[in-house]
N, CA, C and O atoms as a GROMACS GRO file, in nm:
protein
  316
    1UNK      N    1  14.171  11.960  18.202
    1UNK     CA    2  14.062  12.056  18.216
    1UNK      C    3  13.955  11.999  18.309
    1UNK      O    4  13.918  11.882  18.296
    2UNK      N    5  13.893  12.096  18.422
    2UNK     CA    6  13.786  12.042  18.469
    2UNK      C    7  13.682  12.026  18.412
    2UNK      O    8  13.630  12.112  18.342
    3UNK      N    9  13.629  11.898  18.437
    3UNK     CA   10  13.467  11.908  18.427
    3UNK      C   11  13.345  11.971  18.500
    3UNK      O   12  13.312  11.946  18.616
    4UNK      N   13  13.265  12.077  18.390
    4UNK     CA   14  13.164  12.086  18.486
    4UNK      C   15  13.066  12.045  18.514
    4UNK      O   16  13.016  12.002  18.411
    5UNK      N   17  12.968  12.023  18.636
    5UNK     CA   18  12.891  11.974  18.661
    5UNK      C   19  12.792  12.030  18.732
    5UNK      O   20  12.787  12.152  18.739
    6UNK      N   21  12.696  11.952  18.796
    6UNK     CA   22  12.609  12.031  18.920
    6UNK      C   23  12.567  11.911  19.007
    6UNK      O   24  12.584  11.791  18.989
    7UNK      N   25  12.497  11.993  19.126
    7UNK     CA   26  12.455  11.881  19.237
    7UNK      C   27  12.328  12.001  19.280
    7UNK      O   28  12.321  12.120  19.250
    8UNK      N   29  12.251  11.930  19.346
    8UNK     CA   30  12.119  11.942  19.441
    8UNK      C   31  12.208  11.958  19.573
    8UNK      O   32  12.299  11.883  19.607
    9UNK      N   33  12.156  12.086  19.646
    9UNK     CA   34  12.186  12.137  19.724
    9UNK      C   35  12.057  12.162  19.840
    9UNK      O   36  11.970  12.238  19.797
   10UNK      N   37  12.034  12.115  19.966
   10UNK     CA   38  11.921  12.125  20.040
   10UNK      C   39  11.962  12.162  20.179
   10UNK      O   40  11.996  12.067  20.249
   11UNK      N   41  11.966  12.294  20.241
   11UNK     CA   42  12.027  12.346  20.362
   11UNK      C   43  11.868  12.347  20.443
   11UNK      O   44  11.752  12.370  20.407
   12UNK      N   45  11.933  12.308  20.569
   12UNK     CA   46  11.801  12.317  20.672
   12UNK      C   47  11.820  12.414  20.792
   12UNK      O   48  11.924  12.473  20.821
   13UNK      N   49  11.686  12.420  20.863
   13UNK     CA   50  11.690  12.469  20.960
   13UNK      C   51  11.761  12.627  20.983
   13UNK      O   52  11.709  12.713  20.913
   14UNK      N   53  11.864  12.669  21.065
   14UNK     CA   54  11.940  12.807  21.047
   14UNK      C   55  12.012  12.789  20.911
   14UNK      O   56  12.011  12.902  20.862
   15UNK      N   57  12.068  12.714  20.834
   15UNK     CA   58  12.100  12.722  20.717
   15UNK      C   59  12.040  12.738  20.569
   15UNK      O   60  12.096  12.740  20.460
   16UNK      N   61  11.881  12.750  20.614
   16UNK     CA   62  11.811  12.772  20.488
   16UNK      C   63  11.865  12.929  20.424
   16UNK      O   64  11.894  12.937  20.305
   17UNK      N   65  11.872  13.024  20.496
   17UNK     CA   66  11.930  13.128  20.463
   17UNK      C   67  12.032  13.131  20.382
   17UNK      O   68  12.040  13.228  20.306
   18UNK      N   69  12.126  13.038  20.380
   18UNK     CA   70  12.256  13.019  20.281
   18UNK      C   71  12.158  12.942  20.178
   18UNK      O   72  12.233  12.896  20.093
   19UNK      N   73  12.070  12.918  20.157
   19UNK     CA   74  12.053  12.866  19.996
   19UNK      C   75  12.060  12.922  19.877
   19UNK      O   76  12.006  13.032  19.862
   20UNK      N   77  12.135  12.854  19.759
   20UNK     CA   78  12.187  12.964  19.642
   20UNK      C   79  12.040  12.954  19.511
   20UNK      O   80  11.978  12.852  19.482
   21UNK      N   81  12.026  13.037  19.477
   21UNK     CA   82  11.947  13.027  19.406
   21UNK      C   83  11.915  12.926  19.289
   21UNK      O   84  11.807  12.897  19.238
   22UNK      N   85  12.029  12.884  19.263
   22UNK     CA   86  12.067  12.783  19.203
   22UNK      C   87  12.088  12.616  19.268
   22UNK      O   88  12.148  12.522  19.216
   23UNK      N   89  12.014  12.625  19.399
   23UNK     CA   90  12.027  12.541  19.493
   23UNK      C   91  11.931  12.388  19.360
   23UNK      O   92  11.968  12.275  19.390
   24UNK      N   93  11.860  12.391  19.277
   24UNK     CA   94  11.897  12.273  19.243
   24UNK      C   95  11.935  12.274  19.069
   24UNK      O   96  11.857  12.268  18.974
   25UNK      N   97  12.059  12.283  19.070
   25UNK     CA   98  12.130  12.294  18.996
   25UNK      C   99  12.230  12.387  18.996
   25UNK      O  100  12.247  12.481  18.917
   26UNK      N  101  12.310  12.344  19.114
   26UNK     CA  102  12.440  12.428  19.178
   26UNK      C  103  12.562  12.354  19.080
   26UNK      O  104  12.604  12.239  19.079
   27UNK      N  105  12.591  12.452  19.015
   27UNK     CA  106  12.723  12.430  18.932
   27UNK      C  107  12.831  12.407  19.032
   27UNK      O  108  12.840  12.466  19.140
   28UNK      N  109  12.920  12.307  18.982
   28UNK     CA  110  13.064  12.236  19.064
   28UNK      C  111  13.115  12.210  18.925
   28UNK      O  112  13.062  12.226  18.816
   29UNK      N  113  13.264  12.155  18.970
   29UNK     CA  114  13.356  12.109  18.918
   29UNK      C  115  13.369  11.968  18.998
   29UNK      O  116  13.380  11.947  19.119
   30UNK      N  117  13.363  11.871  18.873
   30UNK     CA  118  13.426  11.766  18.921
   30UNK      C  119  13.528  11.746  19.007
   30UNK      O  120  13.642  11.763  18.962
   31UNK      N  121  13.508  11.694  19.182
   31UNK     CA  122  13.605  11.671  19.273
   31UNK      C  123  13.602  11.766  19.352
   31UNK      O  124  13.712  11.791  19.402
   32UNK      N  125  13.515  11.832  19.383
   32UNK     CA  126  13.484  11.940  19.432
   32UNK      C  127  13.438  11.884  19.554
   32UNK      O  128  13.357  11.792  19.554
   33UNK      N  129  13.496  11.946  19.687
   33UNK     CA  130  13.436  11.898  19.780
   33UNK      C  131  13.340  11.948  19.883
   33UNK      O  132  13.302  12.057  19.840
   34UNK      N  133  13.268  11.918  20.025
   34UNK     CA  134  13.188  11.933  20.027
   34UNK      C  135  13.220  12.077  20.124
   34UNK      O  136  13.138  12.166  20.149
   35UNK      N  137  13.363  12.071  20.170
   35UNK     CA  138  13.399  12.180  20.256
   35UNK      C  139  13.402  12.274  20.128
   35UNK      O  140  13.380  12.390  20.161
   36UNK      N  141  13.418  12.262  20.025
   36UNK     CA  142  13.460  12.384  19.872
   36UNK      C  143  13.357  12.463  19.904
   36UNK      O  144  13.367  12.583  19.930
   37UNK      N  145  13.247  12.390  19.904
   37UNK     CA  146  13.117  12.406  19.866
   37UNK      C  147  13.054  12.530  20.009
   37UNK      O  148  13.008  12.642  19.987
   38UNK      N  149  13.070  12.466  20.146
   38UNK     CA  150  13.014  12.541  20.223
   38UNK      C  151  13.046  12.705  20.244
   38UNK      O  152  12.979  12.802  20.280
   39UNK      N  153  13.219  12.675  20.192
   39UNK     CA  154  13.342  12.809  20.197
   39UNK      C  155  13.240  12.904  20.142
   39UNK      O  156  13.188  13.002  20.196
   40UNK      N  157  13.218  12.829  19.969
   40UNK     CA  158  13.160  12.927  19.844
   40UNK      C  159  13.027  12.999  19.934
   40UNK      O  160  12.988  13.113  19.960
   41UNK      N  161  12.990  12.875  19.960
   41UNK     CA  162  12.770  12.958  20.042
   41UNK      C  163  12.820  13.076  20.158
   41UNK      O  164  12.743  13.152  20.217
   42UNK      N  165  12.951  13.071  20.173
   42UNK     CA  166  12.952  13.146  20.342
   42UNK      C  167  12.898  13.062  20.458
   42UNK      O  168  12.834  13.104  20.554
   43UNK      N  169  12.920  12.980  20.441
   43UNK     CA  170  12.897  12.884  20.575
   43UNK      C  171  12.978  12.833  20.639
   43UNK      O  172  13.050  12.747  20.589
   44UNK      N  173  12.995  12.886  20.819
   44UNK     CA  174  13.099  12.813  20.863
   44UNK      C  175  13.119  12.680  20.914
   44UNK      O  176  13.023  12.619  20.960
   45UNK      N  177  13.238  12.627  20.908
   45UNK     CA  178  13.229  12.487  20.863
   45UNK      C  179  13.198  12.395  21.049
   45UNK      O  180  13.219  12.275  21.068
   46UNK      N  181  13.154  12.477  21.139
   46UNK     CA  182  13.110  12.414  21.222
   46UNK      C  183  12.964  12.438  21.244
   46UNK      O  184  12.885  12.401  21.330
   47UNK      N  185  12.954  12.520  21.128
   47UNK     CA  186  12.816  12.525  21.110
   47UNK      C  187  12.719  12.417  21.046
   47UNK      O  188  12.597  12.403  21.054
   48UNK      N  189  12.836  12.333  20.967
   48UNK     CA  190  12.741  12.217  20.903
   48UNK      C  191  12.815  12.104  20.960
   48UNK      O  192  12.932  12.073  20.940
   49UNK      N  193  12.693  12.024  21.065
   49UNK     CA  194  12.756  11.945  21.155
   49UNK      C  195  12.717  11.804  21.101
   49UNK      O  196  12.760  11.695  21.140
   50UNK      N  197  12.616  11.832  20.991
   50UNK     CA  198  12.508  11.662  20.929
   50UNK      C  199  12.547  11.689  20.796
   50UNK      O  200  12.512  11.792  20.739
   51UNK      N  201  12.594  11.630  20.760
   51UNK     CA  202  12.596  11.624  20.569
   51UNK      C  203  12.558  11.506  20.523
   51UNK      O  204  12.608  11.404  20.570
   52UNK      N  205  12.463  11.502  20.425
   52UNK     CA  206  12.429  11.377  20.344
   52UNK      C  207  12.435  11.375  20.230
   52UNK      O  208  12.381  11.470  20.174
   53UNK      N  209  12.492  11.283  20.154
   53UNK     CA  210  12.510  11.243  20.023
   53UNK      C  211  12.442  11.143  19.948
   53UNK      O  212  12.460  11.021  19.939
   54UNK      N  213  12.346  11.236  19.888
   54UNK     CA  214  12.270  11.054  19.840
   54UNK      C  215  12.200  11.014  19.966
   54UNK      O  216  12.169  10.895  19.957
   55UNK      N  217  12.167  11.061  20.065
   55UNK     CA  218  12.092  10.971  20.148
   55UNK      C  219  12.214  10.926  20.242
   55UNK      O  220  12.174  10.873  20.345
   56UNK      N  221  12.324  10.931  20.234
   56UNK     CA  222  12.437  10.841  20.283
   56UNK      C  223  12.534  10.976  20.376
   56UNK      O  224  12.564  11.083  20.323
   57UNK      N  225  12.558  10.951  20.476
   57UNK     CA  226  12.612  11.057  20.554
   57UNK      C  227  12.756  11.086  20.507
   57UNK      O  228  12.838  10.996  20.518
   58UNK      N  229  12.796  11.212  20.453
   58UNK     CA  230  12.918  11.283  20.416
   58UNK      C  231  13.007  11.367  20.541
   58UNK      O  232  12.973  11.420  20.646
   59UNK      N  233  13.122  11.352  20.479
   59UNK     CA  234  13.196  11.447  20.546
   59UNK      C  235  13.242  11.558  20.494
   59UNK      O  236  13.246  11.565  20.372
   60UNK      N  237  13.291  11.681  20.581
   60UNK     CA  238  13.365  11.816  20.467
   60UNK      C  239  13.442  11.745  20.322
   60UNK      O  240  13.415  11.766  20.204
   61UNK      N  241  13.536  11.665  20.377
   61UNK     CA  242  13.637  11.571  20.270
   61UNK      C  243  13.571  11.554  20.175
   61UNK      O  244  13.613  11.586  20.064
   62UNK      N  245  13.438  11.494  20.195
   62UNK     CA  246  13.405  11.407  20.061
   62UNK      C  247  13.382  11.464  19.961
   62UNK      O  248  13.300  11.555  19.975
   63UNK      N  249  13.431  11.446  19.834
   63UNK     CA  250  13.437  11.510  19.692
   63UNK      C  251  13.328  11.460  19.624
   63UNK      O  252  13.316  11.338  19.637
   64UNK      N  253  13.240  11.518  19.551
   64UNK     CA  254  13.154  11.516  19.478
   64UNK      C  255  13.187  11.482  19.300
   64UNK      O  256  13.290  11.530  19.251
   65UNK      N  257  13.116  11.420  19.233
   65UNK     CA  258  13.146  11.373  19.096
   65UNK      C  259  13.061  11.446  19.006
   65UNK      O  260  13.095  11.468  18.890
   66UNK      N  261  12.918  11.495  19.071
   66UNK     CA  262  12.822  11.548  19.032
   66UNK      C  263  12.708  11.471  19.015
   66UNK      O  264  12.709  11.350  19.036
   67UNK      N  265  12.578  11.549  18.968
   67UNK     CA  266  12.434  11.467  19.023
   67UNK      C  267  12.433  11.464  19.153
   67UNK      O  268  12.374  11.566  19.189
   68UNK      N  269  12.461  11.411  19.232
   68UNK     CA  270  12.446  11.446  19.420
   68UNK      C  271  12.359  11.509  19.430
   68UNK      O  272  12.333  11.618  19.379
   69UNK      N  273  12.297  11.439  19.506
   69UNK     CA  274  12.215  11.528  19.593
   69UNK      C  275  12.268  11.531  19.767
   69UNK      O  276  12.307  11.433  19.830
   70UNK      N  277  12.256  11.664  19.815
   70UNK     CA  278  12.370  11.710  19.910
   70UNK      C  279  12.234  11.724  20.041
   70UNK      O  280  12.155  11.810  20.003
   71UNK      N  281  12.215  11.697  20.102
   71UNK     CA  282  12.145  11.782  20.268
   71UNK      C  283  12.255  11.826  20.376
   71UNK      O  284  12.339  11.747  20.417
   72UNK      N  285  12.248  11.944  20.413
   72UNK     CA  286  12.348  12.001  20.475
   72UNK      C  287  12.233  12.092  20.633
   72UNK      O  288  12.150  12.184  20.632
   73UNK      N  289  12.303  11.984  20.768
   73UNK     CA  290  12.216  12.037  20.895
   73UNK      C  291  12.305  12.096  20.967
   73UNK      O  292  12.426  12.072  20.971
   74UNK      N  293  12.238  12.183  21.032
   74UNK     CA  294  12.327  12.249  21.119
   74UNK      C  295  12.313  12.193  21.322
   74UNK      O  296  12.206  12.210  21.380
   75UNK      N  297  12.390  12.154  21.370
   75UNK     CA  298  12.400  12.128  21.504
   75UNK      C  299  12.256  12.118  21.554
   75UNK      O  300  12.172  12.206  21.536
   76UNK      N  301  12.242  12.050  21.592
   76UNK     CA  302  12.036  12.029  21.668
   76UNK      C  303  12.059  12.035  21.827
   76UNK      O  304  12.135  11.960  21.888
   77UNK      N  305  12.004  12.108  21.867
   77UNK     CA  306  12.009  12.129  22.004
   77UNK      C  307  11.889  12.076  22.048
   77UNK      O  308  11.804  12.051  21.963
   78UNK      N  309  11.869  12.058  22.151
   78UNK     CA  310  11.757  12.026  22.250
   78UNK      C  311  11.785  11.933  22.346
   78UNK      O  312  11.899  11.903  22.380
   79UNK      N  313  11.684  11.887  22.392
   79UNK     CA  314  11.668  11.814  22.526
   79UNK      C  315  11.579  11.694  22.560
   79UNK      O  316  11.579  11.649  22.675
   0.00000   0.00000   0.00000
């Protein structure tokens, strides 16, 4: 059986719009990863080009245990 859990969820910039209301205390399942996660918000996955975990830079792959805290950026343009 899975476990459930939650994580802190913090979208920036054009992605503040995908924040769930539940953004801190977003229910997961243990092993849940971080691409699961963007699918669920409607976010496309070249849309989240910065992911951080803990402070520590993530990838789609990386699976979550829960508690996390997640920052999710989208592509930065400029000059």
């Amino acid at each position: 059986m899975e476990e459930k859990t939650h994580i802190i969820i913090k979208l920036f910039a054009s992605l503040t719009r995908f924040t769930p209301d539940s953004a801190d205390k977003y229910p997961i399942s243990s092993g849940t990863s971080i691409r699961a996660i963007i699918n669920r918000l409607g976010i496309s996955e070249d849309k989240a080009k910065l992911i951080f975990i803990n402070g520590i830079k993530g990838e789609l792959d990386s699976t979550l245990k829960g508690g996390e805290r997640i920052g999710i950026f989208p592509p930065v343009g400029g000059g």
